[in-house]
C-alpha positions in Angstrom: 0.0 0.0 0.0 1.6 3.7 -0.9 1.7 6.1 1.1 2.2 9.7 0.4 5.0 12.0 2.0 2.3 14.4 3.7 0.7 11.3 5.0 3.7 9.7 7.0 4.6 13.0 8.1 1.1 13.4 9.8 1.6 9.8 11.7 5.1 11.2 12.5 4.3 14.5 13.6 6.9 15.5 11.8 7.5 18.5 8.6 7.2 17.8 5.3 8.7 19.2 2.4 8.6 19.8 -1.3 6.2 17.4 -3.4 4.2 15.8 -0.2 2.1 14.1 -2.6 4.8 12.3 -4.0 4.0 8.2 -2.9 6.4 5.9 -1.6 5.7 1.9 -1.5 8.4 1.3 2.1 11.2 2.5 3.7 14.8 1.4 2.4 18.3 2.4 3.7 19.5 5.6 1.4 22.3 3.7 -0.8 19.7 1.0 -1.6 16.4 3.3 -1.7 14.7 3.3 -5.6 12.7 5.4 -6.7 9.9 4.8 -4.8 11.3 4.1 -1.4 11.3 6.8 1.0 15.4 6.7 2.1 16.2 6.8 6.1 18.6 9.1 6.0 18.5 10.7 9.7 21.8 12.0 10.2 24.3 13.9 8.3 26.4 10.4 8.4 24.0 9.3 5.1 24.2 12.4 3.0 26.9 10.8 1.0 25.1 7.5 0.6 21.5 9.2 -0.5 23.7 9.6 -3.9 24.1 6.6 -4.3 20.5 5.2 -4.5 17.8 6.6 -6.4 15.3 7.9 -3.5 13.3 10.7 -4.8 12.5 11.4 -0.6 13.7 10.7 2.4 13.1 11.6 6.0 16.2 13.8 7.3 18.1 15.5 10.0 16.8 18.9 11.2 18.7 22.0 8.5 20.0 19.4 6.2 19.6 20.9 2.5 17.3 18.6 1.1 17.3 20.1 -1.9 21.1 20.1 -2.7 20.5 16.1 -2.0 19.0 15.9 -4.7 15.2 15.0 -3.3 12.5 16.1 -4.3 10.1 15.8 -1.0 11.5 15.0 2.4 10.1 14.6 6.1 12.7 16.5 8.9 13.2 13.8 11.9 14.1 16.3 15.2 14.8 12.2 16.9 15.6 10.0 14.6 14.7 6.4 16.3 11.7 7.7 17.6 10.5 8.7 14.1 11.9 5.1 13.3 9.6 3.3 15.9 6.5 5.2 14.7 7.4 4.7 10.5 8.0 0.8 11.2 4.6 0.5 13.0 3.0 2.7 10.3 4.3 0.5 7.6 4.3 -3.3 9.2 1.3 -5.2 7.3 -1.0 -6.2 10.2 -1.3 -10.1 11.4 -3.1 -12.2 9.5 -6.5 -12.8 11.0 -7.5 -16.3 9.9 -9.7 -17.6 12.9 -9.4 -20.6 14.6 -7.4 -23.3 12.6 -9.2 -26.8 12.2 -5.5 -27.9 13.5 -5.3 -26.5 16.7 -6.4 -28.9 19.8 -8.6 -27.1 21.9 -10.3 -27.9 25.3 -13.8 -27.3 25.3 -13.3 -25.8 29.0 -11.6 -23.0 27.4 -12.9 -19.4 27.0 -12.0 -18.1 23.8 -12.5 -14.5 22.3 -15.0 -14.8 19.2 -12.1 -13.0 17.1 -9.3 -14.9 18.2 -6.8 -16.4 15.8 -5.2 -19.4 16.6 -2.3 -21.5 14.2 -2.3 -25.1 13.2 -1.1 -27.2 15.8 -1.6 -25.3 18.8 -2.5 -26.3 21.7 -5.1 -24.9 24.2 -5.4 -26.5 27.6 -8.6 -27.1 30.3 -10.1 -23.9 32.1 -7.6 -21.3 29.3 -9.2 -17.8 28.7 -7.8 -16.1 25.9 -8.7 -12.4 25.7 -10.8 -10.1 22.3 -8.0 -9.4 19.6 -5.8 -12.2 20.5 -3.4 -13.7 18.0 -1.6 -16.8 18.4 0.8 -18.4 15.6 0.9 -22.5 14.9 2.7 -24.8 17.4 2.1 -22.9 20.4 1.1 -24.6 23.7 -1.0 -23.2 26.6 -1.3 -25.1 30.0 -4.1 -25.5 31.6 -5.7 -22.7 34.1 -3.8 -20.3 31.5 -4.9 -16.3 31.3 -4.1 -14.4 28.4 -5.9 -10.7 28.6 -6.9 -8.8 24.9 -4.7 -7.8 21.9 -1.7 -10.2 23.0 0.6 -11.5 20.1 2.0 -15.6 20.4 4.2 -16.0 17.8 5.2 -19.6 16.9 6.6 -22.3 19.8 5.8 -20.5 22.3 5.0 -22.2 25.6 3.3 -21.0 28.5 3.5 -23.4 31.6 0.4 -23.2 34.6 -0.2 -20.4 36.3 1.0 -18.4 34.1 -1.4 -14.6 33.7 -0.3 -12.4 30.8 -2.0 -8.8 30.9 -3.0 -6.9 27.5 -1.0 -6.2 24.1 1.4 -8.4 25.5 4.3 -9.9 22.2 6.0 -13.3 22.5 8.6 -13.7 20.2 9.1 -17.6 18.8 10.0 -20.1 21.2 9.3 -17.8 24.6 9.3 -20.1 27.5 7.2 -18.7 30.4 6.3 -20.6 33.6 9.0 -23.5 33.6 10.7 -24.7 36.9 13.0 -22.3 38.6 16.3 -23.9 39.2 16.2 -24.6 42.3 17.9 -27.7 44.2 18.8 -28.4 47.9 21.2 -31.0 49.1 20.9 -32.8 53.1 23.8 -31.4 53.8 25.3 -27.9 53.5 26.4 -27.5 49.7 29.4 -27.0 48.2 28.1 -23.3 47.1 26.9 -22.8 50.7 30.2 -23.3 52.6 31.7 -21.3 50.0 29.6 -18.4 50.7 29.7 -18.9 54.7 34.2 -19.2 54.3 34.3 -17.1 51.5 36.6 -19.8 50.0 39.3 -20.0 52.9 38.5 -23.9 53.1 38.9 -26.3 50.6 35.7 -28.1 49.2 35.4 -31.3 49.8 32.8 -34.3 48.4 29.7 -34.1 50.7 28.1 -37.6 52.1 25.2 -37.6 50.1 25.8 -35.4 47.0 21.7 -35.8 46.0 20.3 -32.5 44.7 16.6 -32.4 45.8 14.2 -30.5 44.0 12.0 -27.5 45.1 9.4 -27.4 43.0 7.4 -24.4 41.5 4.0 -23.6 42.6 4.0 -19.5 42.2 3.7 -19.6 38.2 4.0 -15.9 36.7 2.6 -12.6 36.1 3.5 -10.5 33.2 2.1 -7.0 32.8 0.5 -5.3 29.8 2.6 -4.0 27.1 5.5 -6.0 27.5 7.7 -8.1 24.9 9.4 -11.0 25.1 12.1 -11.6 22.9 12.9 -15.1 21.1 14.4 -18.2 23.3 13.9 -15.8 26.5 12.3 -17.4 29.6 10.8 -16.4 32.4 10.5 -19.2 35.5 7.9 -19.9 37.7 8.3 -18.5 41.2 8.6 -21.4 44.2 5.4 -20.2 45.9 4.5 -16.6 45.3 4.8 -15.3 41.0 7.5 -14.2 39.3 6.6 -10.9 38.0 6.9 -8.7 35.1 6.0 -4.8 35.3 3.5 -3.3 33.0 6.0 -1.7 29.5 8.8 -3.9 29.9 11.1 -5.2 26.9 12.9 -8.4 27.3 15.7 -8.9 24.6 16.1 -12.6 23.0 17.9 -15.0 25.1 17.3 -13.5 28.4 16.6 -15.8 31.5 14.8 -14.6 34.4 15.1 -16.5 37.1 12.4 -16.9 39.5 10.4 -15.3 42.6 12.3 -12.7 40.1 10.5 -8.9 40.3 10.7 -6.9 37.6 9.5 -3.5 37.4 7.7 -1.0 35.3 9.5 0.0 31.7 12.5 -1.7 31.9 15.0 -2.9 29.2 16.6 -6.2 29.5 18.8 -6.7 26.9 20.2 -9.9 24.8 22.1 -12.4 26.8 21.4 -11.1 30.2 20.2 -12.6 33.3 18.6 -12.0 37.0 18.9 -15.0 39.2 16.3 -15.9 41.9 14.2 -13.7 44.1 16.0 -10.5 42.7 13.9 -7.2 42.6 14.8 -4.9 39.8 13.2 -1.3 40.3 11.7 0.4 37.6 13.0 2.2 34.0 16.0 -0.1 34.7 18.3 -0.9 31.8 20.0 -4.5 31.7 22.8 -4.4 29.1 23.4 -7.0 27.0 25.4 -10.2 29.1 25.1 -8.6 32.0 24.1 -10.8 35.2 22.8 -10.1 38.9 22.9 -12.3 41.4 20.5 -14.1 43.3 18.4 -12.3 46.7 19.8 -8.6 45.6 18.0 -5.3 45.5 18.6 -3.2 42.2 17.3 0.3 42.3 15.1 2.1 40.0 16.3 4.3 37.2 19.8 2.0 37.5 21.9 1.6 34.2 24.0 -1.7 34.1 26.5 -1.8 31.3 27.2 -4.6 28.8 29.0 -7.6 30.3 28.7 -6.3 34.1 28.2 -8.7 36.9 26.2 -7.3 39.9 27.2 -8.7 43.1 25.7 -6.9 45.5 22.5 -4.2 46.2 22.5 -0.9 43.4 21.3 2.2 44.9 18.3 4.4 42.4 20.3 6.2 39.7 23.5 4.4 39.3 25.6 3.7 36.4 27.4 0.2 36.8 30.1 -1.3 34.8 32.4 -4.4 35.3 33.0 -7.6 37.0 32.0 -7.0 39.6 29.9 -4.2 38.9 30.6 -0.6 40.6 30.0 2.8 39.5 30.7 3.8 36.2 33.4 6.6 37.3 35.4 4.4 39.3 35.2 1.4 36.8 36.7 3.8 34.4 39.5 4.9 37.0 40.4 1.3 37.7 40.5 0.7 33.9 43.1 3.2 33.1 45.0 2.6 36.4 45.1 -1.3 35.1 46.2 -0.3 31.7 49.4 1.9 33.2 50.5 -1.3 35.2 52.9 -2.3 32.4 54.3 1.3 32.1 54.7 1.9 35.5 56.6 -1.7 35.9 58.9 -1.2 33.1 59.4 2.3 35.1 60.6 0.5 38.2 62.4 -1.9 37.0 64.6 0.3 34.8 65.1 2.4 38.7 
């Protein structure tokens, strides 16, 4: 479907320029845009590359000379991403709404939304209520007792255990695991991990009497609020006897594991590769980067940034910046860095005294 330039500025709230009735098909980066692409070219770091495609407009940075770019229309972008968030949405086709597939296995205990769409191959459990708007994709499975509120997204494989709740508009990306065991395993004796902790490693370990791991099982399932994603091969586990929890606008990242009797809070970004062990509580607007990792029982404030790779250890006050292994605040991680990097200089100093 085209759209015209004064159209997609409208949804953008953005400025248009020159021929605003000109139509454009998509969006395509600017060395690769034809003719009847519409060029992202949001910072003065493409103006070379718009001359090498064949983009007639483009949405670009705020006093760039559209003109002398050779465009004919164009749509200014004051924040770039943001105006990316809102084009994508504008020009993603919508889901195919299909109805319920002959395919799918559903329990006639279960409540289902008259315009609910539902893949081949699914499975729907006893006692499920699926929400209006709902779309699930083929091979997904839904325990028993499930609750899925309106306008949520399944995509394909994913698996929601018992007891698990999802609120409204909520997006599972393929193969989201919600609701599975936590990992969690206690031994007769005091473990390995425990005397480690209580000695901080002054003894050596040594094989216990009866090395059986006995399993606490999972009875809390999990909560996740409205608006939130989940991205691809990310799991969320049951909590032991209370929920694990998710807060309403939070965006999990693919591969993430959250471990559980886990809180999460409102807004937050957890990003690929990370993980929160057990019965952690992560404040709101909190930012996970990518590989990072906090450890089990800790206390992470809201508003708190933790950098790519960074290992928290211990409680983070609201506001801080983390970085490292183990995690401390940004300024001193930095100071430690560049100390660590004049070590050789400073030896080859001393040993030249």
């Amino acid at each position: 479907m085209p759209y015209s330039v004064q159209d997609i500025a409208a949804a953008l709230g953005a400025e248009a320029l020159g021929a605003v009735s000109l139509l454009v098909n998509g969006a395509a980066e600017p060395a690769s845009a034809g003719p009847h692409d519409l060029a992202l070219a949001m910072s003065p770091a493409y103006g070379d590359a718009l001359a090498q495609g064949n983009a007639r407009a483009a949405v670009i940075w705020p006093g760039a000379d559209w003109q002398a770019l050779g465009l004919e229309a164009a749509i200014v972008a004051p924040r770039a991403r943001l105006a990316m968030a809102q084009l994508t949405q504008m020009l993603d086709p919508p889901l195919p709404r299909t109805g319920i597939s002959p395919h799918a296995l559903i329990d006639e205990t279960a409540q289902i939304a008259d315009d609910a769409t539902i893949g081949p191959f699914s499975v729907i459990g006893a006692g499920v209520v699926i929400g209006p708007g709902c779309w699930i994709a083929d091979h997904v499975s839904i325990a028993a007792g499930v609750q899925i509120g309106a306008g949520c997204q399944l995509h394909a494989g994913v698996r929601l255990q018992r007891h698990v709740r999802l609120g409204a508009r909520v997006i599972l990306q393929p193969n989201v695991a919600i609701g599975g065991d936590g990992f969690s395993f206690v031994s007769v004796a005091p473990s390995n991990v425990e005397l480690a902790r209580e000695t901080l490693g002054e003894k050596p370990m040594q094989a216990p009497e009866d090395p059986t791991w006995h399993r606490i099982h999972s009875l809390g399932g999990v909560e996740i609020g409205d608006d939130v994603e989940i991205g691809a091969n990310s799991t969320v586990d049951a909590g032991t006897i209370r929920a694990t929890r998710v807060g309403q606008g939070t965006k999990i990242d693919n591969l993430v594991q959250v471990g559980h009797n886990v809180i999460v809070g409102d807004h937050c970004l957890l990003c690929a590769q990370a993980g929160v062990a057990g019965s952690t509580v992560i404040g709101d607007r909190v930012v996970v980067g990518g590989k990072a990792g906090v450890a089990d029982n800790l206390s992470v404030g809201d508003d708190v940034v933790l950098g790519g790779g960074s290992v928290v250890l211990s409680n983070v006050p609201a506001g801080r910046v983390m970085m490292g292994y183990p995690a401390t605040k940004m300024q001193t991680h930095i100071e430690s860095y560049k100390a660590l990097r004049r070590l050789p200089r400073m030896m080859r100093d001393l040993m030249k005294r």
